[in-house]
C-alpha positions as CSV (number, residue, x, y, z in Angstrom):
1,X,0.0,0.0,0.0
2,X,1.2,3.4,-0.9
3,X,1.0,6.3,1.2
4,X,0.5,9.4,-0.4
5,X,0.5,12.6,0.7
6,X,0.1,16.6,-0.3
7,X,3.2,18.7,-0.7
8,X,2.6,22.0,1.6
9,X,2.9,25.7,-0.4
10,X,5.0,27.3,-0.3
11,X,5.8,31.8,-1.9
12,X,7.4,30.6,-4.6
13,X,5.7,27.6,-5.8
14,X,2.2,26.0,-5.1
15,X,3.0,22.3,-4.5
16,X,-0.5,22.1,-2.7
17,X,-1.8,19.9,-5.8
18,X,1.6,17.9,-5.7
19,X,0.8,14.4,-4.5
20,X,4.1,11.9,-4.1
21,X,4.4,8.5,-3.1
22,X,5.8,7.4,-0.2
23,X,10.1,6.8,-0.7
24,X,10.1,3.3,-1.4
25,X,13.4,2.1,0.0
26,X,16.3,-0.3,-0.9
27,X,17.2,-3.7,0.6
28,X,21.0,-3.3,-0.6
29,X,23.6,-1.8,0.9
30,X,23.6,2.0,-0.2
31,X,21.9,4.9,1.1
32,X,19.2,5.9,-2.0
33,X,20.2,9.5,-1.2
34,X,22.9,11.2,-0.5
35,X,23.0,14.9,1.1
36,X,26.0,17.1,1.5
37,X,26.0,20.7,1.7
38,X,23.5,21.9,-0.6
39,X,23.5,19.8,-2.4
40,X,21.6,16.3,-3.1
41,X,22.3,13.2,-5.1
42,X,20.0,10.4,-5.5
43,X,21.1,6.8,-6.7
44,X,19.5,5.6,-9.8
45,X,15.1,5.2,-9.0
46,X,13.6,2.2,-10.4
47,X,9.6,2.6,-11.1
48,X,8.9,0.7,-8.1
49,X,5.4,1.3,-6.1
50,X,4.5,-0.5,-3.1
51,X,7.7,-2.4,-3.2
52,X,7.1,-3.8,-6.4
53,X,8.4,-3.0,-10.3
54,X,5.2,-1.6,-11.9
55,X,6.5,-2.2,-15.1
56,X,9.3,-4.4,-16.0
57,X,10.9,-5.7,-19.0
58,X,13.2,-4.0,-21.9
59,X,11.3,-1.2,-23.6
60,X,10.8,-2.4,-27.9
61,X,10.3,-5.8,-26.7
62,X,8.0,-6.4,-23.5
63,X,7.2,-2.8,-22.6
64,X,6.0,-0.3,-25.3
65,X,6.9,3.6,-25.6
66,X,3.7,4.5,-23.4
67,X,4.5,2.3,-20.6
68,X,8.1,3.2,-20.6
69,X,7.3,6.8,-20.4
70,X,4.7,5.9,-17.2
71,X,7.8,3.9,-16.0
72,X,10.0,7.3,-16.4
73,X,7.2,9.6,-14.5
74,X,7.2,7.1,-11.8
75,X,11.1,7.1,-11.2
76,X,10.9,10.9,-11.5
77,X,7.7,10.9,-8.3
78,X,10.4,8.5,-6.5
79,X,13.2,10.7,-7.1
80,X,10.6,13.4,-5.9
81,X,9.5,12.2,-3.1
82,X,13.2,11.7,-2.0
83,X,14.1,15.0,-2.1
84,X,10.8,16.1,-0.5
85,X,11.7,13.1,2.5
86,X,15.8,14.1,3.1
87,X,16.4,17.2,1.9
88,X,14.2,19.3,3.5
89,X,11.4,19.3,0.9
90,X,10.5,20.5,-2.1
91,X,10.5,24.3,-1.4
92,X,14.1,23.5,-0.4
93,X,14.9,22.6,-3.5
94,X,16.6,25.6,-5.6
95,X,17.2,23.9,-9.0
96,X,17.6,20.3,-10.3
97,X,21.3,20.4,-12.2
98,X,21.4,17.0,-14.1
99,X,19.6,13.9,-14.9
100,X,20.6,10.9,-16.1
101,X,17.9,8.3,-17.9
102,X,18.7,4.8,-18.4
103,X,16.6,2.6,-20.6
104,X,16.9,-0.5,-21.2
105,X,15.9,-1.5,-25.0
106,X,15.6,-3.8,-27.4
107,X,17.9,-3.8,-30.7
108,X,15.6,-1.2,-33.1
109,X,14.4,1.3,-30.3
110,X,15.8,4.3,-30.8
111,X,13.0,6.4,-29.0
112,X,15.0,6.5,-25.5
113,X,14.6,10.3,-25.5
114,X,11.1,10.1,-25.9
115,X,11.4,7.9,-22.5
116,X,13.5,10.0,-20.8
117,X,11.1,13.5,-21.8
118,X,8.3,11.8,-19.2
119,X,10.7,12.0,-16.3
120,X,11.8,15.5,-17.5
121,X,8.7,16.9,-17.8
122,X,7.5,15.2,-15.0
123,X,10.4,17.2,-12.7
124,X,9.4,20.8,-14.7
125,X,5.6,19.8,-14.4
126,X,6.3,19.7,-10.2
127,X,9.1,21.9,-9.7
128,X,8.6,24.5,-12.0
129,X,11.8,26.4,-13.8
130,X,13.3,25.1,-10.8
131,X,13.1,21.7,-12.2
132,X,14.6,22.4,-15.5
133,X,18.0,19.9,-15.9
134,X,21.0,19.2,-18.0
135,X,20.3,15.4,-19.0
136,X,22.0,12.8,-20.4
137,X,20.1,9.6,-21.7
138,X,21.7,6.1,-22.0
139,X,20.6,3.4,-23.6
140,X,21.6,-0.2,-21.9
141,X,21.0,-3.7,-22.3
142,X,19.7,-4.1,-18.7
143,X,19.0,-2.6,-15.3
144,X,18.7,-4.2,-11.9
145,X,15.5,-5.9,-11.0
146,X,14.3,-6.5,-15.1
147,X,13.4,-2.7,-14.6
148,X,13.1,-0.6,-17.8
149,X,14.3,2.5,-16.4
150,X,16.5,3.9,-14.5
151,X,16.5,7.4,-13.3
152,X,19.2,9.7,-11.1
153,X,18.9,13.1,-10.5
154,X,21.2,15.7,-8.5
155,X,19.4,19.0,-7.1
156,X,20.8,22.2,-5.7
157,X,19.4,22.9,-2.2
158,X,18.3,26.3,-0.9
159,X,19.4,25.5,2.4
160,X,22.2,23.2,3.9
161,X,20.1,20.6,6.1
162,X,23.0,19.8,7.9
């Protein structure tokens, strides 16, 4: 079960529409975000919810363009809902810097930036300008967990929660 909740407003951005997901969290050994300073750097979000893939499989063979982009919006809620968790929420945040999309395709795909424009979007459609990124997209053969992508993002902070 997913816990969702409403992201407070705040002057310079109304995130009271914003709902997130709970931060679904890893069973391996790394911390799924890191803060220092101010700034923040998440490992790589798989489109889990409630603990489980919602969509698995490599993109142009098992998953289509559609559900690769849902997959792409979803890492982009976890990575999200993250921030909003550990780094002192989303009105915290003062710009996202970079992105990097993995996807994990099938020999003939070549629409991996179509992928990675859900999770892009998806950060500018919450954040605002202040969500705007340099991006790099990748594609792979695989990703851990049969996952189709694979999203990390690193975000300058307003404020040093340390």
């Amino acid at each position: 079960m997913t816990n969702e909740r409403s992201i407070a407003n705040n002057n310079s951005h109304d995130f009271s529409a914003v709902v997130l997901p709970t931060p679904e969290p890893t069973v391996f050994n790394y911390d799924p975000i890191t803060v220092h300073g101010k700034y923040a750097y998440l490992a790589g979000q798989i489109p889990k919810e409630a603990g489980e893939l919602a969509v698995r499989g490599i993109v142009g063979v098992e998953v289509d363009l559609a559900q690769a982009q849902r997959a792409a919006m979803i890492c982009a809620d976890q990575s999200l809902a993250w921030l909003d968790h550990c780094a002192g929420g989303l009105a915290n945040i003062d710009s996202i810097l970079r992105a990097k999309c993995f996807v994990a395709h099938g020999d003939g795909f070549a629409e991996i930036s179509q992928v990675a424009d859900a999770a892009s979007g998806r950060l500018i459609e919450v954040l605002g300008p202040r969500g705007r990124h340099s991006r790099s997209v990748l594609g792979v053969k695989s990703l851990p967990r049969n996952a189709p992508v694979l999203l990390e993002v690193t975000a300058a902070l307003k404020q040093d929660i340390g």
